[in-house]
BAFITOR-719639 format. One record per residue (C-alpha): residue number from 1; x, y, z negated. Coordinates in nm, 3 decimals, m for minus. Layout:
[NUM [X Y Z]]
...
This chain:
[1 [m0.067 1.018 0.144]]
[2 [m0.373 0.904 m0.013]]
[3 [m0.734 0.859 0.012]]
[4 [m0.792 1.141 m0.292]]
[5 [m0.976 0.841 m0.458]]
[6 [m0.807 0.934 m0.835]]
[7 [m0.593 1.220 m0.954]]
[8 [m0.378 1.077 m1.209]]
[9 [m0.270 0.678 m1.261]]
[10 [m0.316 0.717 m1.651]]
[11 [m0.702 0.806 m1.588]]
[12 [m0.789 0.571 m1.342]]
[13 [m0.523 0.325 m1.233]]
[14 [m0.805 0.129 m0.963]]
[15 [m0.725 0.404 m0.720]]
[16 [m0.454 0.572 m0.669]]
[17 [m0.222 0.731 m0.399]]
[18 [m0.185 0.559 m0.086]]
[19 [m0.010 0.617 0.281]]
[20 [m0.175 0.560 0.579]]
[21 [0.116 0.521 0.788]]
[22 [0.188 0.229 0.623]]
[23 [m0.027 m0.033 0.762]]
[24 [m0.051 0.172 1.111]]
[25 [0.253 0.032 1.213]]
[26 [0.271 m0.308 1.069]]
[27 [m0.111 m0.348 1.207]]
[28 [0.014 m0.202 1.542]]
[29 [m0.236 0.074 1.510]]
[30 [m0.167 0.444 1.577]]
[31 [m0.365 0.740 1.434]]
[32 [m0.210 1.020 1.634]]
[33 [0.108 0.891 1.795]]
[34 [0.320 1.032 1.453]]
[35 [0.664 1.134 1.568]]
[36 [0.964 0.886 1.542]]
[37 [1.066 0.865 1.150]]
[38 [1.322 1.114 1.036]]
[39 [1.620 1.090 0.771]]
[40 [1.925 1.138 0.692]]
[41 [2.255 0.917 0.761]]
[42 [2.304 0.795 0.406]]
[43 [1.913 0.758 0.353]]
[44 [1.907 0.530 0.667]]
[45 [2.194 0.326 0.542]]
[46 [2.032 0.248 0.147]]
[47 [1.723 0.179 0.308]]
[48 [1.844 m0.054 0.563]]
[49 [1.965 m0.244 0.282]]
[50 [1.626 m0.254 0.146]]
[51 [1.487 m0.390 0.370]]
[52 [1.750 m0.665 0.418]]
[53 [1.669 m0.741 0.059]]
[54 [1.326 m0.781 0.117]]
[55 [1.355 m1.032 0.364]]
[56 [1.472 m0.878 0.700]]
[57 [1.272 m0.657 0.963]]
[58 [1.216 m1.013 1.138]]
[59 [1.054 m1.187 0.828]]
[60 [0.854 m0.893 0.831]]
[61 [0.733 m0.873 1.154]]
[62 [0.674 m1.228 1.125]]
[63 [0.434 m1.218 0.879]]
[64 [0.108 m1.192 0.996]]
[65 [m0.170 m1.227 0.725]]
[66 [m0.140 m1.058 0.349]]
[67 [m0.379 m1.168 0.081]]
[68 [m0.388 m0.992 m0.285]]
[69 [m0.613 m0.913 m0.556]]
[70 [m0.552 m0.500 m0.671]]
[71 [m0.618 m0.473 m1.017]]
[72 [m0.872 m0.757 m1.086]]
[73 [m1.116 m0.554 m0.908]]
[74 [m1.041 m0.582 m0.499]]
[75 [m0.934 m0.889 m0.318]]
[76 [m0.802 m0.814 0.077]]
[77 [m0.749 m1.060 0.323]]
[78 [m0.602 m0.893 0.605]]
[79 [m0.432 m1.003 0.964]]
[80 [m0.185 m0.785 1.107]]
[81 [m0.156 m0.830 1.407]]
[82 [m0.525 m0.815 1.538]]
[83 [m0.644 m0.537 1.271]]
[84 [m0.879 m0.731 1.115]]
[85 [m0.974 m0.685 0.682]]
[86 [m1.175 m0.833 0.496]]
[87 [m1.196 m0.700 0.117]]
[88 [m1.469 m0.757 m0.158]]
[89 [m1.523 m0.653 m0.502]]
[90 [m1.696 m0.468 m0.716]]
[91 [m1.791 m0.096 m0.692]]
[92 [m1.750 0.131 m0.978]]
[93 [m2.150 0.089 m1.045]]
[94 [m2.089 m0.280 m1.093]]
[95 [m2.259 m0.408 m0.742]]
[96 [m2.029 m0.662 m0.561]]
[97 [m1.961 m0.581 m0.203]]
[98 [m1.798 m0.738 0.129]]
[99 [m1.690 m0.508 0.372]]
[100 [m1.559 m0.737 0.738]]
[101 [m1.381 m0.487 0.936]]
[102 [m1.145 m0.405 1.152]]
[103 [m0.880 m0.142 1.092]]
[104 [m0.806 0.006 1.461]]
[105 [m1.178 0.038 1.574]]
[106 [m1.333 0.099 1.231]]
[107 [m1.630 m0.073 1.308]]
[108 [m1.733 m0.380 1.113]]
[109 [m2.002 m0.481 0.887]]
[110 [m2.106 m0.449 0.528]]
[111 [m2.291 m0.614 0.227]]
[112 [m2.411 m0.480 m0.121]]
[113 [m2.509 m0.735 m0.357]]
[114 [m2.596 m1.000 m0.086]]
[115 [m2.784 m0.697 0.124]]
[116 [m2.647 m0.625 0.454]]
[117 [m2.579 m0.251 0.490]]
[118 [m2.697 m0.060 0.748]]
[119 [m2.681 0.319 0.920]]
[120 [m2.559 0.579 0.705]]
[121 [m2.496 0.269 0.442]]
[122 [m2.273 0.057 0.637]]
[123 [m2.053 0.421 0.721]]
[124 [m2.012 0.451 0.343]]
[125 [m1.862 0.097 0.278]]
[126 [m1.674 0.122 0.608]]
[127 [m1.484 0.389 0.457]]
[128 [m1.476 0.256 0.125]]
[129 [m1.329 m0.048 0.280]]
[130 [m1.060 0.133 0.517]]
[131 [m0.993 0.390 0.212]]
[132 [m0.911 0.069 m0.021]]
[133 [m0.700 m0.077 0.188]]
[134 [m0.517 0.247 0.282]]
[135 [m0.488 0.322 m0.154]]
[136 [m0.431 m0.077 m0.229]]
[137 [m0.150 m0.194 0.031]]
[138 [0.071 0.044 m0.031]]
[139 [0.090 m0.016 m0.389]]
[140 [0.172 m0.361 m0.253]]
[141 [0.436 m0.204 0.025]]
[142 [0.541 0.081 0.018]]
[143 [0.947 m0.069 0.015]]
[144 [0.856 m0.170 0.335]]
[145 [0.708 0.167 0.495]]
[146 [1.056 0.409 0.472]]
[147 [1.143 0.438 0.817]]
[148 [0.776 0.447 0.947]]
[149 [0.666 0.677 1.241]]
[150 [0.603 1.025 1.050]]
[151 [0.759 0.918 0.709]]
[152 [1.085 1.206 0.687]]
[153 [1.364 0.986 0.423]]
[154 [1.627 1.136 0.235]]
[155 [1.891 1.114 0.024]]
[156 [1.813 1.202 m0.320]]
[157 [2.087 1.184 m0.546]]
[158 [2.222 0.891 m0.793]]
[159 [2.035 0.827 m1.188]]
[160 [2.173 0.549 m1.405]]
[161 [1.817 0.367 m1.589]]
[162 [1.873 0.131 m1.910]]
[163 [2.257 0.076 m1.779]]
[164 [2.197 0.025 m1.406]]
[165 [2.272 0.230 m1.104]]
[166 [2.035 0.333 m0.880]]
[167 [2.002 0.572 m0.550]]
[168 [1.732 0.747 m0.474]]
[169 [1.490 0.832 m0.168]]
[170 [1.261 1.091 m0.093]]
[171 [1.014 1.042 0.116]]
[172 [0.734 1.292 0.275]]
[173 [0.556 1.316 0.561]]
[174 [0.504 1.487 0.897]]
[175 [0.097 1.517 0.989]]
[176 [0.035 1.125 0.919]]
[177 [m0.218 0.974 0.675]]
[178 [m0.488 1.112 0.470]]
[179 [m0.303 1.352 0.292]]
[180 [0.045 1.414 0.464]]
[181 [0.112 1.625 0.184]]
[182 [0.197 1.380 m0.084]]
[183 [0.572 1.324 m0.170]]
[184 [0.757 1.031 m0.292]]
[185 [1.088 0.908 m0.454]]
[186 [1.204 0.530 m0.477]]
[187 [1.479 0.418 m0.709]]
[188 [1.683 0.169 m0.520]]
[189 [1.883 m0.042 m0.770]]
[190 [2.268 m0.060 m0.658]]
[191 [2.302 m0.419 m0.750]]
[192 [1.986 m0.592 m0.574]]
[193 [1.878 m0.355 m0.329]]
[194 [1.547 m0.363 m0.432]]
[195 [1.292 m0.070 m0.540]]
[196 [1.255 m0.032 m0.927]]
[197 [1.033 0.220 m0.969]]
[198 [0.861 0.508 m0.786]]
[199 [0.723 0.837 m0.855]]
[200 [0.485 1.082 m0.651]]
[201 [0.357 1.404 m0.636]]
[202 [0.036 1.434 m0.448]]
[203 [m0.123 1.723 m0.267]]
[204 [m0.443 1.664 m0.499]]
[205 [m0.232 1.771 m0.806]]
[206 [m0.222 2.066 m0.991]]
[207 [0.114 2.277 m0.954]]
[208 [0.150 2.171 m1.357]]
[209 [0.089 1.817 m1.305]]
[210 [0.378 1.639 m1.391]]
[211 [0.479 1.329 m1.122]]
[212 [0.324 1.013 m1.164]]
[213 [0.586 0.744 m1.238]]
[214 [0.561 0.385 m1.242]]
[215 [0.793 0.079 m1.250]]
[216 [0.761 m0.197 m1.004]]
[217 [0.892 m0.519 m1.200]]
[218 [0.864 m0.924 m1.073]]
[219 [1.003 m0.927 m0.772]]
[220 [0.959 m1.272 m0.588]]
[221 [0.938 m1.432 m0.279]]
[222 [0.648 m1.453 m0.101]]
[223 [0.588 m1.659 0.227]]
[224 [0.971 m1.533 0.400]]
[225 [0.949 m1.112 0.213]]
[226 [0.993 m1.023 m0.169]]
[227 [0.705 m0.841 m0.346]]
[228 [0.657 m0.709 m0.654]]
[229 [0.324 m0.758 m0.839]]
[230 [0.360 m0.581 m1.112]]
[231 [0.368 m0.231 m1.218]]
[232 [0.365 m0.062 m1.545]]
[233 [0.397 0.356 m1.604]]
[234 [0.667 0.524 m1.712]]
[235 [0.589 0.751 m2.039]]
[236 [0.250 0.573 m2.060]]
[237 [0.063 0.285 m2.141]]
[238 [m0.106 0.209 m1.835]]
[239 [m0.026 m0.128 m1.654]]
[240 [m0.131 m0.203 m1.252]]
[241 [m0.152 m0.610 m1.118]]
[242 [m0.125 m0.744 m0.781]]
[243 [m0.231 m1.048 m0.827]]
[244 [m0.378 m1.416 m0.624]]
[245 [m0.061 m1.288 m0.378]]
[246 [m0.003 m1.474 m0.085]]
[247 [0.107 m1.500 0.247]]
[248 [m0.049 m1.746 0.476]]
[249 [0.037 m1.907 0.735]]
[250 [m0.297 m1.884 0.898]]
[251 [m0.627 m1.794 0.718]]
[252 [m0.982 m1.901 0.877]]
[253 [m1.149 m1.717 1.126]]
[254 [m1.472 m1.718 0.913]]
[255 [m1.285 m1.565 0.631]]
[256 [m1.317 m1.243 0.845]]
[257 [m1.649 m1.283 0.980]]
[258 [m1.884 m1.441 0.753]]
[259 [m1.891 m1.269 0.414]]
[260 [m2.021 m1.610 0.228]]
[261 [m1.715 m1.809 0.294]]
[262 [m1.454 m1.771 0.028]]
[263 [m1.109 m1.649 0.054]]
């Protein structure tokens, strides 16, 4: 699911598909109560792994604030357990922005090159802030979203890449997210449990599109979970960084409601 904000990675890799139901649950926010997540046996099982790999569902619950740059352009802040974002940049016209928010109310406030926004301004970098973070976490997370209210896993079948052996998990989605209508498949490497590469096929593609496939690569750990920050396309030359990744222990209240104070 994604915020339609780019049609193919190899055009425009600064926005790209995204699924709401992602950060819904870890934020303990709810768009319309999606129904429990469904899969299969086997599916469950792989993925349970996963996530074991990554650090454990407690590590993961545990971790409360996120902080990442998304392809030199974005930098989020963001506390999960109260909602609250903060992300600045620049837009694609080259004026920097902060956008203080917070995810379950969507109400916040907003500033264009040092201008606070206001009226049908401030709506417009509202939802360019909620529609970043819904496109640029889960290129950060998405390992971590499989057996999220709404998200339907399956089994997928077995491919061997460069020697090693990998399962593989399909993932779509059941009226959650911006566009429910996307579809994904993770290559989960036999050895380390971990998620090598993705592709997707969104509902803003053209029946002759061909998937979008990228490699995640780097995998470290971060705070008490393993992320990824880098990812490079398959068949192309494009290359995506996560980068200034952390995971705080606590981050400054000010961080998410004055937009002078740095990150």
């Amino acid at each position: 699911m994604r915020s339609d904000l780019a049609r193919r990675p190899s055009a425009a890799v600064l926005l790209l598909a995204a699924a709401l139901g992602l950060a819904l649950a870890t934020a303990g926010l709810r768009a319309e109560d999606p129904a429990p997540a469904v899969s299969d046996p086997k599916a469950d099982a792989i993925a349970a792994q996963e996530m074991q790999a990554l650090g454990g569902r407690e590590a993961w619950d545990a971790t409360r604030y996120l902080r990442f740059t998304f392809a030199g352009r974005r930098t989020h802040t963001w506390d999960r357990s109260t909602g609250r974002h903060r992300v600045e940049g620049k837009t694609r016209d080259g004026k920097s922005f902060v956008v203080l928010e917070n995810l379950g109310t969507r109400e916040g406030r907003a500033w264009q090159d040092g201008k606070e926004a206001t009226g049908d301004d401030l709506k417009k970098m509202l939802e360019l802030g909620y529609g970043t973070w819904v496109n640029d976490t889960y290129w950060l997370l998405m390992p971590y979203k499989m057996k999220d209210p709404g998200v339907h896993l399956a089994y997928g079948g077995e491919d061997t890449i460069g020697g090693k052996r990998y399962d593989k998990l399909t993932l779509s989605f059941d009226h959650v997210g911006l566009t429910p209508g996307d579809h994904y498949t993770a290559w989960i490497n036999r050895d380390t449990h971990l998620m090598d590469r993705w592709s997707y096929v969104l509902e803003s593609m053209k029946p002759t599109d061909p998937p979008g496939v990228w490699d995640w690569t780097g995998w470290q750990r971060y705070g008490s979970i393993e992320l990824a920050p880098h990812r490079v396309e398959v068949g192309g030359d494009a290359k995506l960084e996560l980068s200034d990744i952390a995971v705080p222990a606590s981050v400054p209240d000010a961080v998410f409601t004055d937009p002078a104070v740095p990150r």
